[in-house]
C-alpha positions, -999 to +999 in steps of 0.1 A: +522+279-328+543+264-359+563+235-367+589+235-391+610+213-419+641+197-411+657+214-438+655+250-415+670+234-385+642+248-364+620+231-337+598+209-343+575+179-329+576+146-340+550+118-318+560+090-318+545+056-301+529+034-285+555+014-293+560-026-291+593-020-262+619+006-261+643+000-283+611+010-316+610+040-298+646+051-300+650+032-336+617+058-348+634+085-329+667+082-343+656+072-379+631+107-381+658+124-368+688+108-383+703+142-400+698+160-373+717+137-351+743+132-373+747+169-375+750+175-339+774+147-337+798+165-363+795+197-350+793+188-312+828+205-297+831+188-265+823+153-279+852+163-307+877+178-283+871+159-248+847+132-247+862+111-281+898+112-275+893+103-238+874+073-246+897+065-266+927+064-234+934+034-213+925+054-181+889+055-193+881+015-200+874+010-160+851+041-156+832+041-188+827+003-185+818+009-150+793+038-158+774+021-188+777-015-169+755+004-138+732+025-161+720-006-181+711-027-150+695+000-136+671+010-164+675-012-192+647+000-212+663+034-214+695+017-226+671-002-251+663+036-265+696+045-268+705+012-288+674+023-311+685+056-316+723+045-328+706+023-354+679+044-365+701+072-368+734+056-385+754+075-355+777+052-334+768+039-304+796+053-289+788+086-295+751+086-283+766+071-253+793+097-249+767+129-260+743+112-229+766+106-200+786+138-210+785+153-175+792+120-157+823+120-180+838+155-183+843+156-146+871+126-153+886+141-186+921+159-182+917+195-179+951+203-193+946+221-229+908+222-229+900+250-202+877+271-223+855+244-231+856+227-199+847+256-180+815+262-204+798+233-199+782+236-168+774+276-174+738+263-185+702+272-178+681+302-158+653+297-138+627+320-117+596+305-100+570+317-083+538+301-062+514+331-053+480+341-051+486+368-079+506+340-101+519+310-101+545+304-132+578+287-136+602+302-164+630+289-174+657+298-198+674+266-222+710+273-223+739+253-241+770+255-260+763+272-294+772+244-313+741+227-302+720+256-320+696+237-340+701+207-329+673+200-309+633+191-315+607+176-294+594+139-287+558+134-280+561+099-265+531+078-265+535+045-237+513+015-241+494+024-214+481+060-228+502+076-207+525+103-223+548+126-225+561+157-239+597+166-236+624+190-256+652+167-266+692+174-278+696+155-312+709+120-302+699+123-263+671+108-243+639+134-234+646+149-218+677+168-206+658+199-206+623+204-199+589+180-205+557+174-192+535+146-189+498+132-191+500+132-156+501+165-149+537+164-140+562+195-152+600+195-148+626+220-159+663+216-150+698+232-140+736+218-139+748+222-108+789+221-105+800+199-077+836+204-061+859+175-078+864+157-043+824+153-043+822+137-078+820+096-078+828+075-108+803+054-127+770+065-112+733+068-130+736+093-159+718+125-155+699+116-187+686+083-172+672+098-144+649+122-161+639+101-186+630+079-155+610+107-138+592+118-174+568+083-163+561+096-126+529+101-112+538+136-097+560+155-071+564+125-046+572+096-072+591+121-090+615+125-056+615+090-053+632+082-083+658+109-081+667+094-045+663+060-059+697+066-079+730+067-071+745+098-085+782+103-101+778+145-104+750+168-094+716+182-110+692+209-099+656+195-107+626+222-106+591+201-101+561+213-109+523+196-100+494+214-118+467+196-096+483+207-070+494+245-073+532+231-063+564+241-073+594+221-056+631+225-066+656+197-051+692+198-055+712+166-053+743+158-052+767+119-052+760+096-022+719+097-025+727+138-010+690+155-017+680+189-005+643+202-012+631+234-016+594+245-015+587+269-038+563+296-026+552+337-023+589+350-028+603+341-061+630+317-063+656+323-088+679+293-096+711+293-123+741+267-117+751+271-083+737+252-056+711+272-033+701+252-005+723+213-006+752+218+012+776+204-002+814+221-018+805+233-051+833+245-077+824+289-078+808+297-113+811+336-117+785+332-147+755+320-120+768+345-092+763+370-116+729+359-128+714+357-097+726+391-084+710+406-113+679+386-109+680+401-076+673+437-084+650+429-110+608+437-102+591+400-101+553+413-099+542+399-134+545+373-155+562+403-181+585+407-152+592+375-157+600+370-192+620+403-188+645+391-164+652+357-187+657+381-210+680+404-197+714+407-208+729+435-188+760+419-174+780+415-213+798+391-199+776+370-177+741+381-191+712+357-184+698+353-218+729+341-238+741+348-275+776+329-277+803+337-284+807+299-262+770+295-247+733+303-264+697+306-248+685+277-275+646+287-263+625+300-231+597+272-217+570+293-195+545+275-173+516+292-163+501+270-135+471+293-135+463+291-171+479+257-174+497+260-204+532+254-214+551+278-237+582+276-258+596+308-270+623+310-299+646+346-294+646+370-267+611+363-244+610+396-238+602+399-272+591+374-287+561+354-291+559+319-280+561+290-312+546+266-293+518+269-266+508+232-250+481+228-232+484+212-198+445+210-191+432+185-209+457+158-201+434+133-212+438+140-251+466+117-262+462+135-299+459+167-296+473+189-264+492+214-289+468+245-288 
């Protein structure tokens, strides 16, 4: 367990709240963070090479005016954070609106001249879950383009009403895009899904919005209810995860309120960024094909087993624990339902030790849950 400067680029925690609304929030977010941000912003390839000059087109005006018009009448206070975080952190609101809806938007950006990127940006995440009487443990591989290496640290978000939560955050985004937990004993990791163009709608709730939404639900059920609550433009993978209740759910969904759900239970269910069980056309990604035929073969007895197939890297070209040269496993978050921790690993899991272990026990200590 460690936290670092911000001059080392490494992970670390900042808490932050209650706050008097959202917008403080995102303005103490973005100011703590403000290099960090800025960084990502400047270095960030597919805001550079895709999501700028499209917004920058006449054929983008309707859609993006469309897609932040819906997302701010939907969940204004979220839009409130974002406004915070653009004047906190110096960085245009533009941009934090571009880096946040960046999967609701790529699906509408010309593909001519940017393949390579494109086709890397939904290549992201790992995940293998298990609900036994031996174990019960959710592991899950953080994946994303390499030029988000760094660029990342996590909120501790205190709400007026003592609730809060805990999520790992992308420099500029809302918590949380990746994984988080919360005070009430609610876990969530997630995966991109890629949709088949002809399923994609314009100007739908943003990805983001939605688990930020779900990072204030009371468990499994609520949490379901506000993913089918939202109108979706793309896809997302969402694995749930109740400690009171020994449950692990993952639900796929999909545009036109499309939800599948998946119970989670004694054979271990191994998800990357293909859809599993939502039947829907999905665009084939050889990267997730190839993860989960590996993770296939691969023992699943112990919680080393575990941490060994996340970090396998067998396949050179499609390996499940990713070191560029266009995508990079940025950490690996373990939940041990048993032992009721959370655990963030930094390198290889298969060899490293975790930097930060959070307990998910004693929810009831707003201070102090970093063991």
């Amino acid at each position: 367990m460690r936290s670092f400067d911000m001059e080392s680029e490494k992970l670390e925690m900042f808490e932050v709240g209650p706050c008097k609304d959202s917008y403080e929030m995102g303005f103490l977010i973005g100011q703590r963070f403000s290099q960090r941000i800025k960084n990502r912003v400047a270095g960030d390839t597919i805001l550079q090479n895709q999501l700028r000059p499209f917004a920058q087109t006449p054929q983008s005006e309707s859609l993006l005016k469309h897609l932040f018009d819906n997302n701010q009448s939907k969940f204004p206070m979220y839009w409130d954070e974002l406004l915070g975080t653009s004047v906190g952190s110096g960085v245009p609101l533009l941009d934090i609106l571009l880096i946040n809806f960046k999967k609701e938007i790529l699906a509408f950006v010309p593909k001519e001249g940017v393949k390579s990127l494109q086709d890397d940006s939904s290549n992201e995440c790992s995940d293998v879950l298990l609900v036994a009487e031996s174990m019960a443990i959710a592991a899950h591989n953080e994946d994303a383009n390499v030029s988000l290496v760094g660029h990342t640290y996590i909120i501790k978000g205190i709400l007026p009403d003592g609730m809060f939560f805990v999520g790992y955050t992308y420099a500029g985004e809302l918590p949380s895009s990746a994984f988080a937990f919360n005070s009430n004993g609610l876990v969530f990791t997630l995966n991109a899904v890629p949709p088949a163009e002809d399923e994609i709608v314009g100007g739908g709730i943003g990805r983001n919005f939605i688990s930020r939404h779900i990072l204030e639900a009371q468990g499994i059920d609520d949490a379901i209810n506000r993913i089918r609550s939202s109108e979706v433009s793309v896809g997302h993978s969402y694995n749930l995860i109740e400690l009171n209740t020994h449950r692990i759910v993952n639900v796929e969904t999909a545009s036109k309120k499309r939800i599948s759900i998946h119970e989670v239970g004694e054979t271990p269910f191994f998800h990357a960024n293909m859809y599993r069980h939502l039947h829907i056309s999905q665009a084939q990604d050889e990267s997730s094909i190839s993860r989960l035929k590996r993770a296939n073969v691969m023992t699943k007895t112990t919680r080393e087993d575990f941490l060994s197939i996340l970090g396998d890297a067998d396949n050179e070209k499609y390996p499940i624990y990713m070191t560029g040269p266009l995508l990079h496993t940025l950490c690996t978050a373990v939940i041990d339902l048993d032992e009721q921790t959370l655990s963030i690993i930094e390198g290889n899991p298969k060899k490293e030790e975790a930097s930060f272990v959070f307990s998910l026990s004693s929810m009831n200590l707003i201070n102090d849950n970093l063991v």
